[in-house]
C-alpha positions as CSV (number, residue, x, y, z in Angstrom):
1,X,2.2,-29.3,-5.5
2,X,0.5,-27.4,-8.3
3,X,-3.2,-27.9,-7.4
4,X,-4.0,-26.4,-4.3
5,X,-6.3,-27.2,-1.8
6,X,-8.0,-26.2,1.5
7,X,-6.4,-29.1,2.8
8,X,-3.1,-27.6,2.0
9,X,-3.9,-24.0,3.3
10,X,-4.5,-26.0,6.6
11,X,-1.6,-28.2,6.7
12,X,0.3,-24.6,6.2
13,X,-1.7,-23.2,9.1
14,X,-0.2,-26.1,11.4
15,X,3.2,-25.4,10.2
16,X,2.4,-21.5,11.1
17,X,1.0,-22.5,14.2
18,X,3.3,-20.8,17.4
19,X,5.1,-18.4,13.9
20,X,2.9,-16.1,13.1
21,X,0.4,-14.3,15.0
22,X,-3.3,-15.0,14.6
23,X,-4.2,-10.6,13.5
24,X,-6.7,-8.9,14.5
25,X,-10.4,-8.7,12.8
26,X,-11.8,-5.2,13.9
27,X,-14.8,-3.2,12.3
28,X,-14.3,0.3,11.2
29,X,-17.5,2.2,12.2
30,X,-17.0,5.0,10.0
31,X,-16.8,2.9,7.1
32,X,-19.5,1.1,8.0
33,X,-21.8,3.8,8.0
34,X,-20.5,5.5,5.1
35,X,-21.3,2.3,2.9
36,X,-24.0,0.9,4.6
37,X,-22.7,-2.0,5.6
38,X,-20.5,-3.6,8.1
39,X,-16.9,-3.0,7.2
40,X,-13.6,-4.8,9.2
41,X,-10.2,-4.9,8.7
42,X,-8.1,-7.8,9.0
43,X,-4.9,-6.0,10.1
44,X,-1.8,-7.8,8.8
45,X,-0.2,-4.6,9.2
46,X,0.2,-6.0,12.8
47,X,1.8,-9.1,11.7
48,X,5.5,-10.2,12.6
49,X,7.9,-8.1,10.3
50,X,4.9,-5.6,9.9
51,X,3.3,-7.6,6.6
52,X,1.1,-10.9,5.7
53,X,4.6,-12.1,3.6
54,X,5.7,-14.3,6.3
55,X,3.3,-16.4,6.4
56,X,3.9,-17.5,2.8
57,X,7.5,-17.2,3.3
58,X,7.9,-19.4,6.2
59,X,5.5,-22.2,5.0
60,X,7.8,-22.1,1.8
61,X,11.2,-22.8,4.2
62,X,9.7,-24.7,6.4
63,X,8.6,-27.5,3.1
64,X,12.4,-27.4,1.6
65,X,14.8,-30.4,1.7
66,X,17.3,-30.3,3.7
67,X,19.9,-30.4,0.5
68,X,17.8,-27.9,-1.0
69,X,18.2,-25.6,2.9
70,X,22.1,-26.1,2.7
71,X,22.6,-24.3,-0.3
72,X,20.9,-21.2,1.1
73,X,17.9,-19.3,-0.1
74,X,17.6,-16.3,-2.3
75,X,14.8,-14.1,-3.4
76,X,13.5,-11.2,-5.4
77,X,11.2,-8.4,-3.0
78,X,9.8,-5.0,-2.9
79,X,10.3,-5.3,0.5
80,X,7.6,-7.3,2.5
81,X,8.5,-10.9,0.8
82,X,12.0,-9.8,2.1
83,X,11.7,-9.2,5.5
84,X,9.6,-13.0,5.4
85,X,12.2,-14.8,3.9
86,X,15.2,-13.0,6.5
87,X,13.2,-13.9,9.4
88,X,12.1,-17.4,8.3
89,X,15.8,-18.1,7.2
90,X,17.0,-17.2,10.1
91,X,14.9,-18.7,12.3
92,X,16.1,-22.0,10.2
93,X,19.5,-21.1,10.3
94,X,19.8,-20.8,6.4
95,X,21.8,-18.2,4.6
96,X,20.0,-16.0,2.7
97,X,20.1,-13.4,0.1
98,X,17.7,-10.9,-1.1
99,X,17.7,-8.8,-3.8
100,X,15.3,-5.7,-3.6
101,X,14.4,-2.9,-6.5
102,X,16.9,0.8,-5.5
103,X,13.7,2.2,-5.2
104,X,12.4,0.4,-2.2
105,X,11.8,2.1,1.2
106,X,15.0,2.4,3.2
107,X,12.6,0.9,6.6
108,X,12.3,-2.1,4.1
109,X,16.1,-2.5,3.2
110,X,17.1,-1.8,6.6
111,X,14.5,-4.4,8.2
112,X,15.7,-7.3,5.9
113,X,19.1,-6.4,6.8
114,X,18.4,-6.7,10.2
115,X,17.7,-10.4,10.4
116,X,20.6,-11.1,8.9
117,X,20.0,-11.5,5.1
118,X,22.5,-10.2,2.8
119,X,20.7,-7.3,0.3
120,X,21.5,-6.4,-2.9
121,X,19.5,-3.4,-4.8
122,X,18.9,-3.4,-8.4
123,X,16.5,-1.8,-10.4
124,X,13.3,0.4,-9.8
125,X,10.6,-2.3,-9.5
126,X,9.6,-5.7,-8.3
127,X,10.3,-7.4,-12.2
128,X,13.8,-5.7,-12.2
129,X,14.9,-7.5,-9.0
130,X,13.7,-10.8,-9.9
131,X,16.0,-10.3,-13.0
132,X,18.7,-10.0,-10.7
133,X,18.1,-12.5,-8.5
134,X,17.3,-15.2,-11.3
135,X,21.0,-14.5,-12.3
136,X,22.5,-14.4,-8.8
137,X,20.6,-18.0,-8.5
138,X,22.4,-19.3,-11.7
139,X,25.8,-18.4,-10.4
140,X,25.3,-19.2,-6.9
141,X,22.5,-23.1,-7.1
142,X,21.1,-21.0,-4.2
143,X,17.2,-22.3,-3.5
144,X,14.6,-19.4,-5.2
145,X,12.1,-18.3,-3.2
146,X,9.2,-16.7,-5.4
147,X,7.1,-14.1,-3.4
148,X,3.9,-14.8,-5.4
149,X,3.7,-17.5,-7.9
150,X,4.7,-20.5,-5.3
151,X,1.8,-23.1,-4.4
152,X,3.4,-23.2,-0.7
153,X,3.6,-19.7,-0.4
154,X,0.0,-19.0,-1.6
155,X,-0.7,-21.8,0.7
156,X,0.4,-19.3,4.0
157,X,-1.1,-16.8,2.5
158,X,-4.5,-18.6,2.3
159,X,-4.3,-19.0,6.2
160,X,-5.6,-15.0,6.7
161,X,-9.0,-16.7,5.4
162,X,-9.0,-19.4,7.6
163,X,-8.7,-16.6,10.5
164,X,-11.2,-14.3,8.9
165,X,-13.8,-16.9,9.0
166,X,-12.9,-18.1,12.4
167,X,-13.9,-14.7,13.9
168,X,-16.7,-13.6,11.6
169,X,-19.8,-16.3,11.7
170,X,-20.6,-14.4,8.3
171,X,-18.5,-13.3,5.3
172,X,-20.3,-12.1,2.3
173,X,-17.1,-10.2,0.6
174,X,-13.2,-10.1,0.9
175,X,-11.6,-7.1,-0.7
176,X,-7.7,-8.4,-1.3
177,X,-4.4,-6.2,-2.7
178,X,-3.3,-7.4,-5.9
179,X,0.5,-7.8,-6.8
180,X,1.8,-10.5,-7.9
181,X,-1.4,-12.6,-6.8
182,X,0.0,-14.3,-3.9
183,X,-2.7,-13.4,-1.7
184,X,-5.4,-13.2,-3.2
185,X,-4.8,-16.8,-4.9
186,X,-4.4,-18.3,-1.4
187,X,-7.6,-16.3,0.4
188,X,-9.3,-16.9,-2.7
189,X,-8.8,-21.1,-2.7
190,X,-9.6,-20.7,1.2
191,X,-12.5,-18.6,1.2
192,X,-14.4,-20.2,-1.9
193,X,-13.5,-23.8,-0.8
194,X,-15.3,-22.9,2.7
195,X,-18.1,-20.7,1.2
196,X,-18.5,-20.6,-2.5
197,X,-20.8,-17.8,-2.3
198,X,-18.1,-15.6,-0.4
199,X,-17.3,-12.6,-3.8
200,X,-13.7,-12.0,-3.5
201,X,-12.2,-8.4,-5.2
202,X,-8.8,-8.0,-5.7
203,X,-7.9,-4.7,-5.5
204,X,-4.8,-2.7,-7.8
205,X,-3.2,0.5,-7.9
206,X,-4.4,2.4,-11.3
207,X,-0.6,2.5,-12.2
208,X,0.5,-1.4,-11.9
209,X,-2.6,-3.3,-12.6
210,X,-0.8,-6.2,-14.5
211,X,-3.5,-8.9,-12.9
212,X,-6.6,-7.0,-14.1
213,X,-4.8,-6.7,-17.7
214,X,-4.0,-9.9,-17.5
215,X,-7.9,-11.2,-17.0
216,X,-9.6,-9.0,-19.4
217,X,-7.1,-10.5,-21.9
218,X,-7.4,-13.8,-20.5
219,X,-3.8,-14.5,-20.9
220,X,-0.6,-13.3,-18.7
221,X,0.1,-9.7,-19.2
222,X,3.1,-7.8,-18.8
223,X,2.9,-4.2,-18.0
224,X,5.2,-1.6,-19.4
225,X,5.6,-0.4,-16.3
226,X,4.2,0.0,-12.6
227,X,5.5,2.8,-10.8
228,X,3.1,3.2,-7.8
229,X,3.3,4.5,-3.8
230,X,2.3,1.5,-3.6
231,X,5.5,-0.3,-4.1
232,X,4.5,-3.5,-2.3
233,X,2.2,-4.4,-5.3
234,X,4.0,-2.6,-7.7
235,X,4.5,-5.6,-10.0
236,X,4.1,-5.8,-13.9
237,X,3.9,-9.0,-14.7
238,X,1.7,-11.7,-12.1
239,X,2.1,-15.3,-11.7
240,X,1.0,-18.0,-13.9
241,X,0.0,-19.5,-10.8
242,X,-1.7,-17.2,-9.4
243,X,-3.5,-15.5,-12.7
244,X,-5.0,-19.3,-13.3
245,X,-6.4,-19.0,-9.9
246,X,-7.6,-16.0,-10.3
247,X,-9.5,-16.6,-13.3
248,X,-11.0,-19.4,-12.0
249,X,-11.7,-17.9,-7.7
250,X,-12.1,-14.1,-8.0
251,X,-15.4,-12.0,-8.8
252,X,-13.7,-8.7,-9.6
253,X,-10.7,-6.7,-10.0
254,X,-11.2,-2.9,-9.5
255,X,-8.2,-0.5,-9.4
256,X,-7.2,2.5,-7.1
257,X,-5.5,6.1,-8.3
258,X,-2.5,7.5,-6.5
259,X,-4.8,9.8,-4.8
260,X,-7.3,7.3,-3.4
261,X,-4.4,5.6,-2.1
262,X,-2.6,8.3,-0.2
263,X,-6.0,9.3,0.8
264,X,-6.7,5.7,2.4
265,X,-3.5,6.3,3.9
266,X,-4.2,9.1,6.0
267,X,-7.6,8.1,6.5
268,X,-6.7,4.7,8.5
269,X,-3.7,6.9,10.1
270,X,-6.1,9.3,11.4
271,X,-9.6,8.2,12.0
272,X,-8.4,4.3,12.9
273,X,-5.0,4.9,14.8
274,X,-3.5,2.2,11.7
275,X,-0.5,2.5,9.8
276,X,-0.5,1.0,6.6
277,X,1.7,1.5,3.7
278,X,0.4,2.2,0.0
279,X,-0.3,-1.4,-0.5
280,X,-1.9,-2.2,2.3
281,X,-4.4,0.8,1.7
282,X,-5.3,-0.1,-1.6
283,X,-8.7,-2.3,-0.2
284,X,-9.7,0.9,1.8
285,X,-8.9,3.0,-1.2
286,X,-11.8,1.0,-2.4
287,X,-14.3,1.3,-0.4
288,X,-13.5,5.2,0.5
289,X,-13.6,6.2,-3.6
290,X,-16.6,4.1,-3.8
291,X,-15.2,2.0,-6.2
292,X,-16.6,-1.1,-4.1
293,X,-20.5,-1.0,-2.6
294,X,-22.0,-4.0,-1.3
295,X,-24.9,-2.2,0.9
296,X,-26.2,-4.4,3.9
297,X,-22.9,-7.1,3.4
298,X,-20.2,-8.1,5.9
299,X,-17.1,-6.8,3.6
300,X,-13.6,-7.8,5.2
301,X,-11.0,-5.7,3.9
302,X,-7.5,-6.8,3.6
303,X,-4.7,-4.0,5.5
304,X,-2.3,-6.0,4.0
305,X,1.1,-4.3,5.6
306,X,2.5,-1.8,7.5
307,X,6.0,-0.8,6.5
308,X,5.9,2.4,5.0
309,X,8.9,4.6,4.9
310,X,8.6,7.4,7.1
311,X,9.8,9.9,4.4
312,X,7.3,8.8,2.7
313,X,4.6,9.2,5.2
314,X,4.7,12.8,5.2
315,X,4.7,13.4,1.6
316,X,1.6,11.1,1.0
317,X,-0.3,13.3,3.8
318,X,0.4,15.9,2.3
319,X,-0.5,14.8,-1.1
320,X,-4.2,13.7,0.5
321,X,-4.4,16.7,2.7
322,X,-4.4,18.8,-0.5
323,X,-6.8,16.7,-2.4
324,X,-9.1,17.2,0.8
325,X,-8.7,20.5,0.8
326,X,-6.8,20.8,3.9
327,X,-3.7,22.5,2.9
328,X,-3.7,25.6,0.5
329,X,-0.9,27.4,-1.1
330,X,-1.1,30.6,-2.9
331,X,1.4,33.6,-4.2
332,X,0.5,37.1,-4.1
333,X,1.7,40.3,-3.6
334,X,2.0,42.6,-1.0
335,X,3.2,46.4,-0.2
336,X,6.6,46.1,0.2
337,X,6.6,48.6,4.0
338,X,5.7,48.1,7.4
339,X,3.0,46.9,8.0
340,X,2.2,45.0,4.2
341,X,2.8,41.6,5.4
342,X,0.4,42.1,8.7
343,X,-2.4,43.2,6.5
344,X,-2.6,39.8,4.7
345,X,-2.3,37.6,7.9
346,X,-4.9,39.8,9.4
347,X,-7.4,38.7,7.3
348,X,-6.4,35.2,7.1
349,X,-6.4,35.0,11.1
350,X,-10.2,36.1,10.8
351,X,-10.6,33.6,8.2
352,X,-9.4,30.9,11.1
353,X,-6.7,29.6,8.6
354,X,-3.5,28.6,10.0
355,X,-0.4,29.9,8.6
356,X,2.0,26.8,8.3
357,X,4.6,28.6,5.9
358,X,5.6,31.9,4.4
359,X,8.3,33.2,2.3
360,X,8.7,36.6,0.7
361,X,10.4,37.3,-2.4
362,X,11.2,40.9,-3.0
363,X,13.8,40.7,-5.8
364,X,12.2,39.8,-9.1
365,X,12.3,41.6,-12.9
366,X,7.9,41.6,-12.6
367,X,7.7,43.2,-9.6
368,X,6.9,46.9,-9.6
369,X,8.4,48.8,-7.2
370,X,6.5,49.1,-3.8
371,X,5.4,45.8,-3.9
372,X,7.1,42.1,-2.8
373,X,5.7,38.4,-3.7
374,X,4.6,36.2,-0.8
375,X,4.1,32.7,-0.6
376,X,1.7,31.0,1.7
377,X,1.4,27.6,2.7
378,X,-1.8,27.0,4.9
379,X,-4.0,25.2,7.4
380,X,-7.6,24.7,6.2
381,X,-10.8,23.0,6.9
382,X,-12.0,21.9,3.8
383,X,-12.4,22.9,-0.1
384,X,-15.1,25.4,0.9
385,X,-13.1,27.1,3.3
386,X,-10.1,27.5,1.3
387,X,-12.9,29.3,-1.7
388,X,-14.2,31.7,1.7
389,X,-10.4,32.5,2.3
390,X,-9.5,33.4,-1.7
391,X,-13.0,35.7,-2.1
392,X,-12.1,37.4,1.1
393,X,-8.9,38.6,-0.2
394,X,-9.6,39.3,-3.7
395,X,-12.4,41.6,-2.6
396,X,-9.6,43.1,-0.3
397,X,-7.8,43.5,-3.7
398,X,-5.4,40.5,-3.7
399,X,-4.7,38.5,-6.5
400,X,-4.4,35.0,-5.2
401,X,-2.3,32.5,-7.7
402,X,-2.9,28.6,-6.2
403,X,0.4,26.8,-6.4
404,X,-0.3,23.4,-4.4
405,X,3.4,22.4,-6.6
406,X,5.1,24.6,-3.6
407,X,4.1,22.1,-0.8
């Protein structure tokens, strides 16, 4: 199967059928009213092993020989495909083995590990694995499992559009993360083949966006590299597959920077209770930076997964809390006697700032004597605040030195 069909994205929905769960389609209101128009989310993040992969995945097992199933399965993953091909393996009683880039979140590793797939680490990125796991493969006659550029696996994948238009009488635009291509190639062959006037965007992180290269130089591009918080789509070269489906299915490709991303993050973390990891953020990235406006349209965007590391959680918060101008760190100096340190919290307490850290520093060759260094990590409500807090203790003669590097 090479030429895929909406007849084959619903033959893969049967074989789904009772596997995966049917997500939910829910409408963010504060989207839709900062876009002016009516935004959902189609939250694979709530999927079985926390991403859309297994869909794909499983379709793919479930479609092998049963000479091609005795010689066990291997595959190359970031960390979503992974977990789809463990649990799909398993739940076929085949042996399996995964190899996954060094750099992929530990929640990932341990996951796949967890339903019983043996893991082996190589690499930093998605390209580097499959390296590995091509190799592996030759030694081993094991059966390969692409992630992306598979017509049964972009066949499962389609099935998220069959859902989306089972619960939304009218799409106008699907906004879809962009890896490899798998999903987007299989929502895009659904969604077109139902409604050819449905636009479909892929969506990439500004630091991996081999499929956009790839279209604007209307061959197969491969990426020097593609290091991205976003590691589920951090891929530099897509799928010849998928890129010819692309070319011929999706409207647009627009691309996300770090800090729209860890800012989409927090945003579906906070005002919509979701978790999503980098990659799964990417399609709100794109509608919070604005990089996506379709006023008065029904725009589904796709919250692809949900397995984000929890060290990494905190650091991305932090990282958008700063860009919204809700955490500010600063050096200055202060009389080094009783009394010196109270002074400057005084006036940041009637500022209404919160003090989250504070370290002193009172040995250092540019200090005069009689004064220390501090350094203050703080609460704050936004960018204009944080301007109120540093004219109010300049004028009290402070020198205020930003260092957002110390959070």
């Amino acid at each position: 199967m090479t030429n895929i069909t909406l007849k084959d994205i619903e033959k893969a929905r049967e074989v789904l059928n009772g596997v995966v769960h049917k997500t939910d389609l829910v409408e963010c209101g504060y989207l839709s009213k900062m876009s002016k128009a009516r935004v959902f989310l189609k939250l694979e993040n709530l999927q079985k092993t926390g991403s859309f992969k297994i869909r794909g995945a499983y379709n793919k097992i479930a479609n092998l020989s049963e000479e091609e199933k005795a010689r066990g399965v291997i595959a190359s993953s970031a960390g979503n495909h992974a977990q789809g091909v463990a649990l799909g393996a398993k739940m076929n009683k085949i042996k399996a083995t995964i190899v996954m880039p060094s750099t992929a979140p530990l929640a990932k590793v341990t996951a796949t590990k967890s339903y019983g797939a043996e893991v082996v680490l190589n690499g930093t990125v998605y390209d580097d694995a499959y390296a590995k796991a091509c190799e592996i493969q030759s030694q081993t006659g094991a059966t390969f499992l692409h992630p992306f550029d598979d017509p049964y696996v972009i066949a499962g994948q389609g099935t998220i559009a069959l859902e989306i238009f089972e619960d939304l009488d009218k799409v106008d635009v699907i906004l879809v993360p962009v890896g490899g291509g798998g999903i987007i190639a299989g929502i895009a062959v659904a969604a077109k083949s139902i409604n050819p006037n449905v636009k479909i965007i892929g969506v990439e992180a500004s630091n991996a966006a081999s499929m956009k290269a790839s279209l604007d130089n209307n061959e197969v591009v491969t990426l020097c590299s593609a290091t991205t918080i976003a590691d589920g789509i951090a891929v530099k070269t897509p799928g010849n597959l998928t890129f010819e489906i692309a070319k011929k299915y999706v409207d647009e490709i627009v691309t996300v920077s770090e800090d729209e991303i860890a800012q989409a993050v927090l945003f579906l973390m906070e005002r919509g209770k979701i978790v999503a990891e980098g990659s799964g953020a990417v399609s709100t990235a794109a509608i919070l930076s604005g990089k996506v406006k379709e006023e008065g349209k029904n725009i589904v965007a796709i919250v692809s997964g949900g397995n984000i590391d929890v060290n990494m959680v905190w650091r991305i918060i932090d990282n958008a809390l700063i860009k919204e101008g809700r955490r500010f760190s600063f050096r200055t100096m202060i009389e080094d006697k009783p009394g010196g340190l109270s002074n400057l919290t005084k006036l940041i307490y009637d500022m209404n700032a919160n003090i989250l850290t504070v370290n002193t520093i009172k040995h250092s060759s540019s200090f005069k004597l009689g004064v220390q260094g501090v350094e203050i990590v703080l609460e704050t409500f936004n960018k204009d605040h944080i301007k109120e807090i540093k004219e109010k203790l300049e004028s009290n003669g402070y020198i205020v030195d930003a260092c957002l590097s110390l959070i």
